[in-house]
MARMI-650695 format. One record per atom (N, C-alpha, C): residue in one letter; atom name; x, y, z. Coordinates in nm, 4 decimals. Layout:
<marmar resn="A" name="CA" px="X" py="Y" pz="Z"/>
...
//
This chain:
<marmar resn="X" name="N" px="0.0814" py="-0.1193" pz="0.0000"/>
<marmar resn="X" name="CA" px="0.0000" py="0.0000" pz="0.0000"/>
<marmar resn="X" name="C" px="0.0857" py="0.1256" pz="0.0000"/>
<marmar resn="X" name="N" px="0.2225" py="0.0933" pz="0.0218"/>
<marmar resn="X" name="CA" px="0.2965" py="0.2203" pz="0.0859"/>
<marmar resn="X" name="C" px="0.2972" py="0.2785" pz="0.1633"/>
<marmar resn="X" name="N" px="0.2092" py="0.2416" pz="0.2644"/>
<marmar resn="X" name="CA" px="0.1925" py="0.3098" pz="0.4144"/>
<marmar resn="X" name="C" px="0.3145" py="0.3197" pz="0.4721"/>
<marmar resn="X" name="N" px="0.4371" py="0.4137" pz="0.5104"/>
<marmar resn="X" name="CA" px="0.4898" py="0.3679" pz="0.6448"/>
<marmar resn="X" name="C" px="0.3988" py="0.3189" pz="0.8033"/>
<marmar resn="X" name="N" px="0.4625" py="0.2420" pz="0.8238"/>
<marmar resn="X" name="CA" px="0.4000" py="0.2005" pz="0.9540"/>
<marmar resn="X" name="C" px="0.4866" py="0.2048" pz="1.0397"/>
<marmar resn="X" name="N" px="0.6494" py="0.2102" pz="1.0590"/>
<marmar resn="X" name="CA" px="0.7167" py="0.1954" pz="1.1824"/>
<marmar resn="X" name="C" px="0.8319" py="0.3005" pz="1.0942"/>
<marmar resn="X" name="N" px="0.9009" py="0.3850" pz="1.1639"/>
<marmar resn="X" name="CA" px="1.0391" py="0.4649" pz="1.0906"/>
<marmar resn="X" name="C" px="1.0980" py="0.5141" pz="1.1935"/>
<marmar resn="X" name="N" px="1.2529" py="0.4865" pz="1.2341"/>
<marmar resn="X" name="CA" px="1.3342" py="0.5126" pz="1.3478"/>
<marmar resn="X" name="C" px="1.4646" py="0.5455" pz="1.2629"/>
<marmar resn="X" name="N" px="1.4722" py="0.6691" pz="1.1898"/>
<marmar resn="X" name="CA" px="1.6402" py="0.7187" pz="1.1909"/>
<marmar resn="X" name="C" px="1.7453" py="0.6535" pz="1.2068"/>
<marmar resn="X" name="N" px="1.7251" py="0.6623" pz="1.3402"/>
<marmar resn="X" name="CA" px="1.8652" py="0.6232" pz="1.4197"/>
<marmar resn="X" name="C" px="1.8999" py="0.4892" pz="1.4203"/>
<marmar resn="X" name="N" px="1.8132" py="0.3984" pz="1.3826"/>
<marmar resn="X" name="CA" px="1.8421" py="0.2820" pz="1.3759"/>
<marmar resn="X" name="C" px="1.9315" py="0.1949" pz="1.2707"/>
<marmar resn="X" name="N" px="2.0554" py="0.1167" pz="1.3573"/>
<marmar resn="X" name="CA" px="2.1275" py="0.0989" pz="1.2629"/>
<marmar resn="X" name="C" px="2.1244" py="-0.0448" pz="1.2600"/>
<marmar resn="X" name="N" px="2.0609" py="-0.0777" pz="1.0850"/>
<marmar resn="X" name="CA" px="2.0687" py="-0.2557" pz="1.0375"/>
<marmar resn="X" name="C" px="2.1725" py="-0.2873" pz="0.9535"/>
<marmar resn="X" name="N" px="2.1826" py="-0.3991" pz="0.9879"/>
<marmar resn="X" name="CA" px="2.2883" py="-0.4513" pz="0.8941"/>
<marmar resn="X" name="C" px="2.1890" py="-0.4371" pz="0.7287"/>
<marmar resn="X" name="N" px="2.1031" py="-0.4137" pz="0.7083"/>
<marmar resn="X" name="CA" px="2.0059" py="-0.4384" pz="0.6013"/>
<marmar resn="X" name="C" px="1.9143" py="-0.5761" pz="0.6049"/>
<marmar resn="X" name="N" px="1.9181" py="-0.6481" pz="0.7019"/>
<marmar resn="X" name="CA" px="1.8212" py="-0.7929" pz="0.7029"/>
<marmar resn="X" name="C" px="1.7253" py="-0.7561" pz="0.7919"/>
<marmar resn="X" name="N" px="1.6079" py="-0.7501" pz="0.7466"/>
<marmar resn="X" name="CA" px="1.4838" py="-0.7275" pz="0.8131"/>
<marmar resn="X" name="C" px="1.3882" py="-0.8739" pz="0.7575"/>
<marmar resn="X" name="N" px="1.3514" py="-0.9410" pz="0.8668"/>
<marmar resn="X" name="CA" px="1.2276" py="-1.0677" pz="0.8122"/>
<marmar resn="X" name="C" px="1.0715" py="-1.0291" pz="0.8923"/>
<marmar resn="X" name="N" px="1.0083" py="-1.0433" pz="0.7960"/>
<marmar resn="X" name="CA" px="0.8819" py="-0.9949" pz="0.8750"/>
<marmar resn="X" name="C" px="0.8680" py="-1.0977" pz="0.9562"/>
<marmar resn="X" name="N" px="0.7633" py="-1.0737" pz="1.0756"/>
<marmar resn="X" name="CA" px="0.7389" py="-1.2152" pz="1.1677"/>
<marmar resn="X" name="C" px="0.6288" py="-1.2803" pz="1.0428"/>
<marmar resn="X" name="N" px="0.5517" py="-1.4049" pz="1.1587"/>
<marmar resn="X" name="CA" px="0.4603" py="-1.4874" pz="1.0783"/>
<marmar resn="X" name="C" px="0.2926" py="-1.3726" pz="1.0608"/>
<marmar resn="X" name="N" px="0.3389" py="-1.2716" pz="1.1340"/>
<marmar resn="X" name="CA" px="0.1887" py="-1.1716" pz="1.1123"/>
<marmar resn="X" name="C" px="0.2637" py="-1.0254" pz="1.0672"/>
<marmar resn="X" name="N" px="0.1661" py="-0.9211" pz="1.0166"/>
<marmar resn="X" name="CA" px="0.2248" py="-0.8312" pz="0.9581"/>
<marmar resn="X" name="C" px="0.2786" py="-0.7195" pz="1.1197"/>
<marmar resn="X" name="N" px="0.2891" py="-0.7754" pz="1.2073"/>
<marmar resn="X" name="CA" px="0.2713" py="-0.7074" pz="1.3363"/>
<marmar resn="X" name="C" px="0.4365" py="-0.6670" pz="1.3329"/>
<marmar resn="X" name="N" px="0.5152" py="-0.8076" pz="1.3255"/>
<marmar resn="X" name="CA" px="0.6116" py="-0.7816" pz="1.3964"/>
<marmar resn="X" name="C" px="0.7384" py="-0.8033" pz="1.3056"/>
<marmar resn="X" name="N" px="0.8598" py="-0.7468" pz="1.3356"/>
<marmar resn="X" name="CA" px="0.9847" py="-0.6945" pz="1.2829"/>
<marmar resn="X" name="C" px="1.0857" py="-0.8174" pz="1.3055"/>
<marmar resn="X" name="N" px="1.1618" py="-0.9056" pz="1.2818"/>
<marmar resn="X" name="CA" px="1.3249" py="-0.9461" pz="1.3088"/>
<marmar resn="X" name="C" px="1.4210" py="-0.8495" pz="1.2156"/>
<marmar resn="X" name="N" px="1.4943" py="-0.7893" pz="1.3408"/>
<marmar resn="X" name="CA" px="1.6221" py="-0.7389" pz="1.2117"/>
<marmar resn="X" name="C" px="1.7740" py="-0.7492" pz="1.3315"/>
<marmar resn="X" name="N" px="1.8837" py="-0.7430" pz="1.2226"/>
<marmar resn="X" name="CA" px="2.0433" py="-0.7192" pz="1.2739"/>
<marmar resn="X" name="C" px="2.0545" py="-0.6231" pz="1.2660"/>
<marmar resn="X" name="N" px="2.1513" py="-0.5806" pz="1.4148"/>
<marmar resn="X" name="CA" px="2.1801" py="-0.4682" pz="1.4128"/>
<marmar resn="X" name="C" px="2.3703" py="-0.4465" pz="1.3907"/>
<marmar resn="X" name="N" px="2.4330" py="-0.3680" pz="1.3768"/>
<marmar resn="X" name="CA" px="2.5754" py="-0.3673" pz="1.3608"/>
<marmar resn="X" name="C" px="2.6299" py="-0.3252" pz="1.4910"/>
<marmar resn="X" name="N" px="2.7695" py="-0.3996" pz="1.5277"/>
<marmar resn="X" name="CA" px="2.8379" py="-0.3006" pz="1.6264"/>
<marmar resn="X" name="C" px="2.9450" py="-0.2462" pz="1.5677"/>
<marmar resn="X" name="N" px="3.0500" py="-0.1336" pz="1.6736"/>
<marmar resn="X" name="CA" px="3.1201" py="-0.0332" pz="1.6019"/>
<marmar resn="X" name="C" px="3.2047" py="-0.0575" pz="1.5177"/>
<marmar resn="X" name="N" px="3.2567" py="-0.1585" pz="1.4736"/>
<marmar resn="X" name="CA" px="3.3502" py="-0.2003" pz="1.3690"/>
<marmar resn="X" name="C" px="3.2363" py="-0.2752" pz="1.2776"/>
<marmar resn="X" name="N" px="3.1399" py="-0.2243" pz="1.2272"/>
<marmar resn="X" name="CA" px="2.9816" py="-0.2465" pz="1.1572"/>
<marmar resn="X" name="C" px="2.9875" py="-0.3913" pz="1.0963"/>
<marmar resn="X" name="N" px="3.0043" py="-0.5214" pz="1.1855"/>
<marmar resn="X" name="CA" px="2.9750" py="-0.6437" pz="1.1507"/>
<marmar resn="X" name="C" px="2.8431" py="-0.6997" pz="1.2459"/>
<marmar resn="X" name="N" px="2.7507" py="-0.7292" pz="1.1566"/>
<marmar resn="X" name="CA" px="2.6606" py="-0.7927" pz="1.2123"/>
<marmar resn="X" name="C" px="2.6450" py="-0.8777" pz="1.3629"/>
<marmar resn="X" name="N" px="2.5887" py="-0.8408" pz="1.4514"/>
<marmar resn="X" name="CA" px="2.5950" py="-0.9375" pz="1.5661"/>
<marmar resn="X" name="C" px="2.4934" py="-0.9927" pz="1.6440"/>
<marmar resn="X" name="N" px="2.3567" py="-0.8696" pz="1.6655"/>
<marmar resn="X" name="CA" px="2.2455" py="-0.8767" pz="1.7580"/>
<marmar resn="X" name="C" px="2.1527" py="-0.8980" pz="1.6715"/>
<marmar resn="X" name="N" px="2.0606" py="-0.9737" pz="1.7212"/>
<marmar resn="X" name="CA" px="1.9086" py="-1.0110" pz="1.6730"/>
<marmar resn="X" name="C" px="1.7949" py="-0.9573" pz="1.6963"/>
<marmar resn="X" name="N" px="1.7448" py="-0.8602" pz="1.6831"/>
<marmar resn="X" name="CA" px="1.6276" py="-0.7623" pz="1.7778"/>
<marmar resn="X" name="C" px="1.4404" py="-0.8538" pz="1.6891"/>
<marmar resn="X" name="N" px="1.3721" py="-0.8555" pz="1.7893"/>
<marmar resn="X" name="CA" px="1.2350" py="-0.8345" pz="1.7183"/>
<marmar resn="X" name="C" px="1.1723" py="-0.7219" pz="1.7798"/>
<marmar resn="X" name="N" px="1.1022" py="-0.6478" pz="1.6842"/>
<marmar resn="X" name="CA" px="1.0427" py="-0.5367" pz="1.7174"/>
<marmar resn="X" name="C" px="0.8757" py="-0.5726" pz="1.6834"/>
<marmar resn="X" name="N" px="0.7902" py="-0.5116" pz="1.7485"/>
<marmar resn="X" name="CA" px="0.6296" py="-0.5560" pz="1.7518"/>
<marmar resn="X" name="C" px="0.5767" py="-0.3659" pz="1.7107"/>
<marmar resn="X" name="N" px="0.5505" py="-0.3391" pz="1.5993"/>
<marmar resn="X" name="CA" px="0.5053" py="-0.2341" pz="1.5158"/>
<marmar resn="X" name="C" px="0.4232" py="-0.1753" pz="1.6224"/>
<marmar resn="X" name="N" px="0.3548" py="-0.2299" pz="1.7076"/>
<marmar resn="X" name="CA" px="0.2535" py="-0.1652" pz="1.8174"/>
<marmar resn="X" name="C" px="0.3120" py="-0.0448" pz="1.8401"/>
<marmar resn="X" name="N" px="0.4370" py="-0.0508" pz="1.8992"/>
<marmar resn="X" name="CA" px="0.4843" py="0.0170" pz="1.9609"/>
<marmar resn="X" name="C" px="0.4799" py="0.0005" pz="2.1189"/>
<marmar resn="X" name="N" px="0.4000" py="-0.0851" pz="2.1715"/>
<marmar resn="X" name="CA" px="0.3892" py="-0.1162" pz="2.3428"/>
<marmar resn="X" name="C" px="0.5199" py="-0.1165" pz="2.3746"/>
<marmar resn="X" name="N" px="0.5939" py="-0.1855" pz="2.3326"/>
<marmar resn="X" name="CA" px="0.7391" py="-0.2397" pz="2.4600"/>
<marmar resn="X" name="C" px="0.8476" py="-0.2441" pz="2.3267"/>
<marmar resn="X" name="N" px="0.9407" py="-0.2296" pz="2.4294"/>
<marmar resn="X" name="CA" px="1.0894" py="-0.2194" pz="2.3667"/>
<marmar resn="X" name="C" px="1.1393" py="-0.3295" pz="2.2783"/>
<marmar resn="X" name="N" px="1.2024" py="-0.2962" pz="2.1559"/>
<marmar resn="X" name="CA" px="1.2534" py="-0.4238" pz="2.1199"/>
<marmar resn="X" name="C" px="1.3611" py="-0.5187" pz="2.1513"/>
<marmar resn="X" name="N" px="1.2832" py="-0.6490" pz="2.1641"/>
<marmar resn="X" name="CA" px="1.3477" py="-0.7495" pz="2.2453"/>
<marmar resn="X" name="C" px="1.4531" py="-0.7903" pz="2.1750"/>
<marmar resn="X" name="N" px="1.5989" py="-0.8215" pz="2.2201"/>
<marmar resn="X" name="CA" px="1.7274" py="-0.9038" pz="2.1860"/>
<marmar resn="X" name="C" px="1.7143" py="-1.0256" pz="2.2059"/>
<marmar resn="X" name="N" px="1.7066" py="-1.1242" pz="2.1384"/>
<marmar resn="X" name="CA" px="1.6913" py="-1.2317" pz="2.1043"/>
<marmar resn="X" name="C" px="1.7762" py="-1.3294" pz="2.0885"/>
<marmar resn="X" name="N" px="1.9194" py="-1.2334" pz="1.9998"/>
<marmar resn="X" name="CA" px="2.0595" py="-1.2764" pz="1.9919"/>
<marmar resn="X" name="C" px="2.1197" py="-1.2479" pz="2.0259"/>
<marmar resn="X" name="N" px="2.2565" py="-1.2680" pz="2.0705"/>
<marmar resn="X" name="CA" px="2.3989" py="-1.1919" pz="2.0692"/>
<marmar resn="X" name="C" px="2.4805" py="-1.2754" pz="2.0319"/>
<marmar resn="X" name="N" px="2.6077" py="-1.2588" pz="1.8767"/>
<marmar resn="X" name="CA" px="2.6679" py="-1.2936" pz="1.8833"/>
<marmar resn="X" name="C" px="2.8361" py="-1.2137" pz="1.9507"/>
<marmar resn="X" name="N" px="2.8672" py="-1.2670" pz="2.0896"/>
<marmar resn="X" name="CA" px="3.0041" py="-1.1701" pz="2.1132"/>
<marmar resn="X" name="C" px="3.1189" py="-1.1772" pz="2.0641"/>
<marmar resn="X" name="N" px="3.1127" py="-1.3076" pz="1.9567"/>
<marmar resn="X" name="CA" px="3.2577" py="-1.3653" pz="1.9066"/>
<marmar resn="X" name="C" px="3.2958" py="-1.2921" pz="1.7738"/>
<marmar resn="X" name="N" px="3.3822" py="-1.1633" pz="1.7656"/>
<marmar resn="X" name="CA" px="3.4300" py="-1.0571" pz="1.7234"/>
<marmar resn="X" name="C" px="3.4693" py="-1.1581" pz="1.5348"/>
<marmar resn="X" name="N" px="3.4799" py="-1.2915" pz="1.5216"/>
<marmar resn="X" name="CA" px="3.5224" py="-1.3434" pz="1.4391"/>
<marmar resn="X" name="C" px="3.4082" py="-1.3913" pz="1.3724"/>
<marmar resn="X" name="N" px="3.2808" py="-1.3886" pz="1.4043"/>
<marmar resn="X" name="CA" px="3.1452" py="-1.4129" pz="1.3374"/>
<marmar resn="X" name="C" px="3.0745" py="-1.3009" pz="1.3325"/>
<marmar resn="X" name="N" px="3.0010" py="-1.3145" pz="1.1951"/>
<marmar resn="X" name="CA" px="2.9063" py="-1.2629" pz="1.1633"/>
<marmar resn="X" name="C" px="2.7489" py="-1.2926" pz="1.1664"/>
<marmar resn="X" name="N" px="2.6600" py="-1.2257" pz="1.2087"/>
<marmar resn="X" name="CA" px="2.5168" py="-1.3042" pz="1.2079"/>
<marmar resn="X" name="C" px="2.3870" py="-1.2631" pz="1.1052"/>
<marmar resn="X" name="N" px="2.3344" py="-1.3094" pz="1.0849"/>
<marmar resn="X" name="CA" px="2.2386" py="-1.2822" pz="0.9749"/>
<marmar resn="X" name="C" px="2.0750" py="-1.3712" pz="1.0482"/>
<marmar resn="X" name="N" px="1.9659" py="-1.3470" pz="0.9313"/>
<marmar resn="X" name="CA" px="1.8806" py="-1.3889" pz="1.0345"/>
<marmar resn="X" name="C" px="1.7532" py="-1.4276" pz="0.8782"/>
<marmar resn="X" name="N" px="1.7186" py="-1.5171" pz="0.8608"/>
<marmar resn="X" name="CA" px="1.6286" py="-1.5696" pz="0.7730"/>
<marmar resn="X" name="C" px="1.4957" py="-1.6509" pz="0.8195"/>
<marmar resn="X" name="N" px="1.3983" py="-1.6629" pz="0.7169"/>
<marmar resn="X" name="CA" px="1.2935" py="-1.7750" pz="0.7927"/>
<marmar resn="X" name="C" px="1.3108" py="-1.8790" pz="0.6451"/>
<marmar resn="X" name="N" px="1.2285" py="-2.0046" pz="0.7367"/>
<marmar resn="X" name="CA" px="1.2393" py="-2.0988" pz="0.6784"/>
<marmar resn="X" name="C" px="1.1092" py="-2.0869" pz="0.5318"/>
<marmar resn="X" name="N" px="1.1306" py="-2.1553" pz="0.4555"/>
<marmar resn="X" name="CA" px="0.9941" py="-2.1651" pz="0.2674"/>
<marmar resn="X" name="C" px="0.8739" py="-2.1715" pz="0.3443"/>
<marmar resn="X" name="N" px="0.8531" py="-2.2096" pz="0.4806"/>
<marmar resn="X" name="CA" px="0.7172" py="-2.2025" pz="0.4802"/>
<marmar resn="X" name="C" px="0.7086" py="-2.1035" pz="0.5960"/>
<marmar resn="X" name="N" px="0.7409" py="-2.0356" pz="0.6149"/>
<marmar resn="X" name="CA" px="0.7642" py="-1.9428" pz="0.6599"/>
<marmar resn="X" name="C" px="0.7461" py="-1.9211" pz="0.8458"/>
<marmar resn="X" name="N" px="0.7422" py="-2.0535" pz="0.8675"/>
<marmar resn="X" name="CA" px="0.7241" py="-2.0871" pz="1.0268"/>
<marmar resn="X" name="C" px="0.7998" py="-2.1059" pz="1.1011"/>
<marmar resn="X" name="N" px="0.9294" py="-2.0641" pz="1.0372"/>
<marmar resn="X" name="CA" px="1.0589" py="-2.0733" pz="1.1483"/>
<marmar resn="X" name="C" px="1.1176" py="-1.9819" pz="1.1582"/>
<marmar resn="X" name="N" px="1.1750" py="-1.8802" pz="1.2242"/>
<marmar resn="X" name="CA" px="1.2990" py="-1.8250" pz="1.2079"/>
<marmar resn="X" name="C" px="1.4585" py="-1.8625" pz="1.2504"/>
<marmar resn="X" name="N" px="1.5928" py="-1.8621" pz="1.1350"/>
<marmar resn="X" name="CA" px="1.7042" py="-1.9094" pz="1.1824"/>
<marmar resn="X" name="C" px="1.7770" py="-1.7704" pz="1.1984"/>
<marmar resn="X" name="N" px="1.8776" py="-1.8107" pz="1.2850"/>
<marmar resn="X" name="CA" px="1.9395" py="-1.7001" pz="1.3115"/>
<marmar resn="X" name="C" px="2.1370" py="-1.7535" pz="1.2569"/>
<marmar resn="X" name="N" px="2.2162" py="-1.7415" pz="1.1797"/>
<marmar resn="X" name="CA" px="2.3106" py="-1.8173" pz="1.1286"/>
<marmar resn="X" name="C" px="2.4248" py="-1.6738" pz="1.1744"/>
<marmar resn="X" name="N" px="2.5643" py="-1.7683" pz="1.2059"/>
<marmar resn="X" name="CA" px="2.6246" py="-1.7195" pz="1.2717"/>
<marmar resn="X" name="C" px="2.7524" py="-1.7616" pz="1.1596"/>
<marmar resn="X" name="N" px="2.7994" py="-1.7221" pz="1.1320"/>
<marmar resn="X" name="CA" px="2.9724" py="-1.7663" pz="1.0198"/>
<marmar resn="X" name="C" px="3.0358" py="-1.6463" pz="1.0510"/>
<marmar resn="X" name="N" px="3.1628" py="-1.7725" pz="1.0402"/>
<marmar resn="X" name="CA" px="3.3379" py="-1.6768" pz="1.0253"/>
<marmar resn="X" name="C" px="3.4095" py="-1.7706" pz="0.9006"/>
<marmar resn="X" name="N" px="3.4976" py="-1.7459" pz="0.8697"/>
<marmar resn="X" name="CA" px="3.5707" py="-1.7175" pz="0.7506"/>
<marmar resn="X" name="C" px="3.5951" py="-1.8907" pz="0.7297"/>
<marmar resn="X" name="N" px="3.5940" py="-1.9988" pz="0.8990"/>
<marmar resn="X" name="CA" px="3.6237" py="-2.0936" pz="0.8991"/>
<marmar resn="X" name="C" px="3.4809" py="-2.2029" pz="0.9083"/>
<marmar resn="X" name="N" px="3.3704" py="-2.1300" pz="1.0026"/>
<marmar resn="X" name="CA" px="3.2902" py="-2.2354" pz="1.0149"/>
<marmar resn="X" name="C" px="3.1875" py="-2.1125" pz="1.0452"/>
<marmar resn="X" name="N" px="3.0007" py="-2.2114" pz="1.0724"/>
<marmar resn="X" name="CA" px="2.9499" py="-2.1832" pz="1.0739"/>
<marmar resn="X" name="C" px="2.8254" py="-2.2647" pz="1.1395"/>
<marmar resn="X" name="N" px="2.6944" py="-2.1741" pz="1.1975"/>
<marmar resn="X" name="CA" px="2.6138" py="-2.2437" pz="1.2873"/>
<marmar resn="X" name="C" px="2.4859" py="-2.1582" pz="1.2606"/>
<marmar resn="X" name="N" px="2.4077" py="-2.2750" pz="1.2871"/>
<marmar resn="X" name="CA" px="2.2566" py="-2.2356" pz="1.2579"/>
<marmar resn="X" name="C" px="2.1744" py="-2.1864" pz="1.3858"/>
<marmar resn="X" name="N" px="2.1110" py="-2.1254" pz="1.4467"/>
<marmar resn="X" name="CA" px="2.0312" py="-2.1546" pz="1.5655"/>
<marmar resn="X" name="C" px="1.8821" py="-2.1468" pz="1.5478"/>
//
């Protein structure tokens, strides 16, 4: 429709946003200061309550990203470095 429905400036994504399983709610990565992917936030468009952290990756040698599964009832959260890699 083009509606905005949620817009925060300041907010910094790695660019991966997955909608939840309803049009309500947000998964996205956020960057830390050397801008590699690490935290997992879901945000609920309401606006009621803060968005919840879900992830943290602290291991400075991985990167995290965040996808759902073809039928769209899962969300993974995948964690890789240059050597290996993990699903959660």
């Amino acid at each position: 429709s083009g509606e905005v429905v949620d817009r925060e400036e300041k907010l910094s994504t790695a660019g991966t946003i997955v909608w939840g399983e309803d049009d309500s709610t947000l998964f996205y990565v956020t960057l830390d200061a050397a801008h590699r992917p690490y935290r997992v936030y879901r945000r609920r468009l309401s606006g009621d309550t803060e968005d919840e952290l879900l992830f943290e990756q602290p291991d400075e040698l991985f990167w995290t990203d965040v996808h759902k599964s073809l039928d769209g009832k899962y969300l993974f959260v995948d964690t890789s470095s240059s050597e290996t890699s993990e699903v959660h």
